[in-house]
C-alpha positions as CSV (number, residue, x, y, z in Angstrom):
1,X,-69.0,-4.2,-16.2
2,X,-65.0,-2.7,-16.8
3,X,-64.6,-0.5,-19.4
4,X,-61.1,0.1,-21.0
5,X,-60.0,3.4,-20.9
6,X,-57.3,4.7,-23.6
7,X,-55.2,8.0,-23.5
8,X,-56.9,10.9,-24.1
9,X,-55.5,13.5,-26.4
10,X,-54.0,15.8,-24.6
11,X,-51.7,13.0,-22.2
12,X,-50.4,11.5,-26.0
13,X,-49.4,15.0,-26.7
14,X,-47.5,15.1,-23.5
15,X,-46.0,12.1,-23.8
16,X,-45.1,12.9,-27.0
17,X,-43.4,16.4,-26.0
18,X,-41.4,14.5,-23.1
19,X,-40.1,11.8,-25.6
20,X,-39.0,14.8,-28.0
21,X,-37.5,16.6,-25.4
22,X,-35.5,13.4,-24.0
23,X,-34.6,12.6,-27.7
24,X,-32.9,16.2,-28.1
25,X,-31.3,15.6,-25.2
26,X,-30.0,13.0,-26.1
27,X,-28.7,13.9,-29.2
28,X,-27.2,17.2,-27.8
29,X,-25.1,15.4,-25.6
30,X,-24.4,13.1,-28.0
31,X,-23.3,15.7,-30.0
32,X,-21.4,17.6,-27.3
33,X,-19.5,14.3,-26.6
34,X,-18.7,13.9,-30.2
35,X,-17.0,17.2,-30.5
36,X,-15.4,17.2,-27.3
37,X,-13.2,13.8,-28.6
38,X,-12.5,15.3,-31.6
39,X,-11.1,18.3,-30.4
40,X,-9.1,16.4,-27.6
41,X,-8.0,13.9,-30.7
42,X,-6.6,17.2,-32.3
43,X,-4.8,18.7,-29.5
44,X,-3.4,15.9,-28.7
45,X,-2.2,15.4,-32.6
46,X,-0.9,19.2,-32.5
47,X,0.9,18.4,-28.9
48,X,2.6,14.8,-30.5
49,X,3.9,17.2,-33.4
50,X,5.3,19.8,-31.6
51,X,6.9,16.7,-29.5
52,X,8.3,15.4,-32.7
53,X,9.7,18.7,-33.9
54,X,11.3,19.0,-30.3
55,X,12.9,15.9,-30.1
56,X,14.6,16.8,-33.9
57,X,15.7,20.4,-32.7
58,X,17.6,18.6,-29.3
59,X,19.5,15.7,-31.1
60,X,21.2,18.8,-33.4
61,X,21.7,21.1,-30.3
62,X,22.7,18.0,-27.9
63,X,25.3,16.9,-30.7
64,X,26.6,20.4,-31.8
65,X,30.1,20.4,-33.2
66,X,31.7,23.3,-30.9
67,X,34.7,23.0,-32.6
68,X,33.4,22.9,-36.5
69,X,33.1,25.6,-38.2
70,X,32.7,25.8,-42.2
71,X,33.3,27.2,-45.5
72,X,30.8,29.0,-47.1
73,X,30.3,29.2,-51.0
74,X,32.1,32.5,-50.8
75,X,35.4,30.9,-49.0
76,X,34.6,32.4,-45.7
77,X,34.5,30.4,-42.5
78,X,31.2,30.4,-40.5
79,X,31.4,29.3,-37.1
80,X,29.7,26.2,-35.7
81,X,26.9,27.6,-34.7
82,X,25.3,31.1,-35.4
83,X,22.1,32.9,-35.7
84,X,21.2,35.1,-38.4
85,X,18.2,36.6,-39.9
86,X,17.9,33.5,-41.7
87,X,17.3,31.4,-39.0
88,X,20.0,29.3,-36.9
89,X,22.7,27.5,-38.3
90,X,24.9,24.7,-36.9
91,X,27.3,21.8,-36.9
92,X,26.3,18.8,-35.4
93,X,28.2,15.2,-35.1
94,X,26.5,11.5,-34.8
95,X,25.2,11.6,-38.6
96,X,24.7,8.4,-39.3
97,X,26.6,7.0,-42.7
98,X,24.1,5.0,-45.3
99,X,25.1,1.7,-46.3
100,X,23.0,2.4,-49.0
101,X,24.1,5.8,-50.5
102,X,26.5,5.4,-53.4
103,X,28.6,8.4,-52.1
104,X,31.0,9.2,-49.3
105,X,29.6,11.6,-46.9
106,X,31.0,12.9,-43.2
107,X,29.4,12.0,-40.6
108,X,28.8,15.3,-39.4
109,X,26.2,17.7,-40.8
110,X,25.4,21.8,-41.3
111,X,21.9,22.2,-40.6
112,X,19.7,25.2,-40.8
113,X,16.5,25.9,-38.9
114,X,14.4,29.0,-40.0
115,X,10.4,30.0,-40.1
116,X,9.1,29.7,-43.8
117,X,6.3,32.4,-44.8
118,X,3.1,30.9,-46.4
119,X,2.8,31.0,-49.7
120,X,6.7,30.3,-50.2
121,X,8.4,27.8,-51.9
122,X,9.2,26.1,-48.7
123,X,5.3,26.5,-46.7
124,X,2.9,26.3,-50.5
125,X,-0.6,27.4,-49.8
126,X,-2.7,25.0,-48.1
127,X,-6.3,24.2,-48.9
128,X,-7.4,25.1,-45.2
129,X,-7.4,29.0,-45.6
130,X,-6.5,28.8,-42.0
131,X,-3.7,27.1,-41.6
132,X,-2.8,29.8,-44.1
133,X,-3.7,32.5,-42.2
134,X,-2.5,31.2,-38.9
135,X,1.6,31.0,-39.5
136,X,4.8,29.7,-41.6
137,X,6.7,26.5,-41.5
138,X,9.3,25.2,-39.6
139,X,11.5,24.1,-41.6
140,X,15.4,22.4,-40.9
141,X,17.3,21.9,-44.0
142,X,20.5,20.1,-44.3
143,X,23.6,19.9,-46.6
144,X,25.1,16.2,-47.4
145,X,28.7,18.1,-47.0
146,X,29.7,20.3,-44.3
147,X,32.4,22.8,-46.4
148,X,30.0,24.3,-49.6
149,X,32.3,25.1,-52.9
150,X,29.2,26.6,-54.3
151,X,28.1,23.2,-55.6
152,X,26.0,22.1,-52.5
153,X,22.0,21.9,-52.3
154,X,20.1,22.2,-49.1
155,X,17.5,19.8,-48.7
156,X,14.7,21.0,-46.9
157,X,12.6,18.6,-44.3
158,X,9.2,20.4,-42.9
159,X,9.1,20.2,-39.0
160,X,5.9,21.7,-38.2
161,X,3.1,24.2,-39.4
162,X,1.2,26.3,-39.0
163,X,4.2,28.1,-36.7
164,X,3.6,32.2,-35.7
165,X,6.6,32.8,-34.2
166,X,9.8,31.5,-33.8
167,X,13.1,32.6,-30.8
168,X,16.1,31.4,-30.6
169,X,18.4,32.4,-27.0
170,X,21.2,31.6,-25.7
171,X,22.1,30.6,-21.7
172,X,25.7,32.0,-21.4
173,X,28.2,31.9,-18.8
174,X,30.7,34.7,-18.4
175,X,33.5,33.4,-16.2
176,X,34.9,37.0,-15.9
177,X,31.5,38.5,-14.3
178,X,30.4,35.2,-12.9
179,X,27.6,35.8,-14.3
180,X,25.2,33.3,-16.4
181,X,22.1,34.9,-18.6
182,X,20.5,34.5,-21.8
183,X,21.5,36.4,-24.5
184,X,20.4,37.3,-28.2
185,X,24.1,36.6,-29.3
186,X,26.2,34.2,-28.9
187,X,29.8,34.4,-28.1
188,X,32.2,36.2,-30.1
189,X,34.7,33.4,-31.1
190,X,38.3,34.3,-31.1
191,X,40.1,34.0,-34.4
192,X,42.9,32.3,-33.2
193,X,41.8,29.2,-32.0
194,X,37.8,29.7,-32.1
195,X,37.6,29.9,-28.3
196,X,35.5,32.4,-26.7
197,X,36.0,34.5,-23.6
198,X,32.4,33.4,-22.2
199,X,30.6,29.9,-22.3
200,X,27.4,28.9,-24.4
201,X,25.8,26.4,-22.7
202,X,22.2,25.9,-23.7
203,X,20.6,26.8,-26.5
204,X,16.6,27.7,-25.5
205,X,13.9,27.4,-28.4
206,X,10.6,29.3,-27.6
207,X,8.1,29.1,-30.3
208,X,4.4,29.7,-31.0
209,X,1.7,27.6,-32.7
210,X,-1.2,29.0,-34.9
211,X,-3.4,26.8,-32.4
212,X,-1.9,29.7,-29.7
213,X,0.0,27.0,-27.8
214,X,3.3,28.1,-26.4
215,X,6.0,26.0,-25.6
216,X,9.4,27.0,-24.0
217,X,12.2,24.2,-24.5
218,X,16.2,24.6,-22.9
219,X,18.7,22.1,-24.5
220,X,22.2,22.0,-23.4
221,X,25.3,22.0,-25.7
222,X,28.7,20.4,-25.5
223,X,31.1,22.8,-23.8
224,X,32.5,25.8,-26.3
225,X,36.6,26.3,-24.9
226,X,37.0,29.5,-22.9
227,X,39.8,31.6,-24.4
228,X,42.0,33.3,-22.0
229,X,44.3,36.3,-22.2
230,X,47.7,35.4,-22.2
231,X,49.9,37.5,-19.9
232,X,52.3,39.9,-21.0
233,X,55.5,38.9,-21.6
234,X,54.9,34.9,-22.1
């Protein structure tokens, strides 16, 4: 005569145990999985708007206005590009004309680039306290006329955020020296004509995220003229 024998207590308990530990497992890497796409989804979001605010930043440098420069609301001329502690400032061609805007406007354009603080008028607080805490705007602005009687409003277009830090250089090439090096400055423009004795011909952008990326970018620029002395007696 067969009798059937069931599980006995103590191999349902371990059967149990092994399904609970498989289950938490499961779940873990499940889990691990899960945060692992999410993060790579928000790199490669960060990465795409860095890429956006790079590509903005080398159609103004790759279309600067050497020859350019503009009148400020004071009267003054400012050259067609310079850096101050405002940020960078520059000319730049290829502005497209709207059919739809009811005004005349030049097709070329003074545009500004500078790092906003949090909290400002240009970088408001954000709900995430760490955005907040983790760097300013970039911000470009841009005037719809290039020579400013006073009258003329920047509008401001937000590039990317949060930013912690923001350099601007300049590749030069000194034709006297024979040299070629970045600087901090850029050439000192002679008043004459607006040539300059040496040669700016890249502009280099080296900024910081608050995610800790670093990205390095060299753009060049349309050739500055090279002003040279004339000799005595001409």
């Amino acid at each position: 005569m067969n009798v059937n024998r069931g599980f006995t207590l103590i191999e349902l308990l371990l059967a149990l145990s092994i399904a609970a530990l498989i289950s938490m497992g499961t779940l873990f890497l499940f889990q691990t999985s899960l945060n692992s796409k999410n993060v790579i989804e928000e790199q490669a979001e960060s990465m795409a708007k860095i890429g956006r605010a790079m590509r903005v930043i080398e159609q103004d440098i790759i279309q600067l206005s050497p020859y350019r420069s503009v009148r400020d609301p004071f009267g003054d001329f400012r050259p067609a590009i310079e850096v101050t502690f405002d940020g960078l400032y520059m000319t730049r061609n290829g502005w497209a004309i709207s059919q739809f805007s009811s005004y005349q406007r030049s097709s070329q354009q003074r545009v500004h680039y500078r790092l906003a603080e949090p909290g400002s008028e240009l970088c408001p607080w954000s709900e995430d306290e760490e955005i907040n805490d983790a760097g300013g705007c970039l911000i470009r602005s841009f005037q719809l006329q290039l020579d400013d009687d006073g009258s003329l409003a920047w509008q401001h277009q937000p590039l990317l955020r949060p930013v912690k830090t923001m350099n601007w250089q300049f590749l030069i090439d000194d034709p006297e020296s024979g040299s070629m090096d970045f600087r901090n400055e850029l050439p000192q423009e002679d008043p004459r004509d607006g040539a300059t004795k040496s040669r700016l011909i890249g502009v280099q952008v080296e900024l910081e995220t608050g995610q800790g990326q670093s990205l390095k970018r060299l753009f060049s620029t349309p050739t500055l003229p090279v002003y040279v002395e004339p000799e005595q007696g001409s």
